[in-house]
N, C-alpha and C positions, 0 to 999 in steps of 0.2 A: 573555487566553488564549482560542483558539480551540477548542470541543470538538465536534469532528466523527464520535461514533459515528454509525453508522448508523439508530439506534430512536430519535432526535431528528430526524436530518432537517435540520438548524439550517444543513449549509453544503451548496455546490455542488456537486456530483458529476455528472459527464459521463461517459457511457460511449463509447470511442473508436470513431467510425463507420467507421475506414480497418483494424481489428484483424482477427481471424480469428473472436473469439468473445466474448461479453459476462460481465460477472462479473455473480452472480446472489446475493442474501439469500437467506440461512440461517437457518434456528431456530439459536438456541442452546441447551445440553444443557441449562438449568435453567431453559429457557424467559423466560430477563427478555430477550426483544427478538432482534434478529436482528442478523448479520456477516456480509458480502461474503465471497462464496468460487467457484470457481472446479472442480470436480471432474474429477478425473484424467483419464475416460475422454471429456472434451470435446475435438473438433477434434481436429488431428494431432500426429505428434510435430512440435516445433520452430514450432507454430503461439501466436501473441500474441495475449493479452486484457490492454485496457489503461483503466483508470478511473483517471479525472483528476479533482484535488480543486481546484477553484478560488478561487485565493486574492485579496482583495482589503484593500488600505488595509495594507497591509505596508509599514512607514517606512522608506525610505532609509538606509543608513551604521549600519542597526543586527543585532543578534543577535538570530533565533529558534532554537528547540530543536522538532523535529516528533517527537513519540513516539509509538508505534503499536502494534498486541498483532500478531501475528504466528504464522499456522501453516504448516506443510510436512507432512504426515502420509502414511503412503505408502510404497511404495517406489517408486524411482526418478521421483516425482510430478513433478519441473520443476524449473525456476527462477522465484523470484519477486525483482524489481527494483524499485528505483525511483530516481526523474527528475526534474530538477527543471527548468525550462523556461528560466533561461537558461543552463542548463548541459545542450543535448539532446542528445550523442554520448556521452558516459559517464554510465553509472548511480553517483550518489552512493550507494547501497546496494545487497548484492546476496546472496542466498541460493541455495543450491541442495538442502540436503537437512536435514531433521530428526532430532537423532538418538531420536528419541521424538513421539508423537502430541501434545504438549504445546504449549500456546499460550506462546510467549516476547514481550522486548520488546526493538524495535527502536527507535534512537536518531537524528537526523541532526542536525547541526548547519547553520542556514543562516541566510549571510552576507548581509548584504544591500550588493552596491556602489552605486554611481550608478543601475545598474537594477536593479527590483527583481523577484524573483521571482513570478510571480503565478499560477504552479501547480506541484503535484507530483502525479505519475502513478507507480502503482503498476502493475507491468505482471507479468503471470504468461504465463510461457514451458513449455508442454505438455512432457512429457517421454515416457519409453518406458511408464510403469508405466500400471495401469489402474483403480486402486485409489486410494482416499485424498481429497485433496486439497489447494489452497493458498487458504489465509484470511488475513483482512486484519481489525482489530473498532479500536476504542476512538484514532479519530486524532484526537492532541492536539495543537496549536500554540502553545506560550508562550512569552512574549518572554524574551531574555535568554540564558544559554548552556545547555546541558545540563546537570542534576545528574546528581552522581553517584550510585551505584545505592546 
């Protein structure tokens, strides 16, 4: 298993140089460490910030499970997606609203064919609101399929 929070440091993280705006570390509220987040009143409405986790030595012909903590807080704060790189026209995940300030967890399953994935990009898309924000914390990569909750 691959544990990619952000206060480790342990995997690759790119921030997209072609986006509108960069995601930026957070305190977290009980202070153990910090989480990528993105705040409302960043760049325009319909404008993309997008960090890329790169992935390597992913085995062919097999199942990973990507787990991730997940916030939206806010009104009308955005959309936040993600992508996985040989799949770049549709988001294998996709949010658009919170219904509460609360950090959730998001699940993806990924397949691996003949080629294999070798990044997922989380991308946060600005919305109207000017308040809040959209967070990303605790990306987990383990092999095999999703459990259940």
């Amino acid at each position: 298993s691959v544990d990619c929070s952000f206060s480790r440091g342990v995997c690759d993280w790119k921030q997209d140089a072609d986006d509108d705006f960069d995601w930026n570390p957070a305190d977290r509220d009980r202070g153990d460490g910090y989480y990528m987040a993105v705040p409302a009143f960043v760049g325009h409405k319909k404008d993309m910030g997008r960090l890329k986790l790169l992935l390597t030595d992913l085995k062919p012909k097999s199942s990973y499970c990507l787990i991730f903590s997940y916030r939206l807080a806010g009104e009308r704060v955005g959309k936040l997606r993600v992508f996985l790189a040989n799949k770049k026209t549709a988001p294998v995940w996709e949010q658009n609203k919170g219904k509460d300030e609360r950090w959730r967890t998001g699940k993806i399953e990924i397949f691996q064919g003949a080629e294999t994935t070798n990044s997922v990009t989380f991308e946060s898309e600005r919305g109207k609101g000017k308040t809040g924000e959209i967070g990303v914390d605790n990306v987990i990569l383990i092999s095999g399929l999703c459990p259940e909750d």
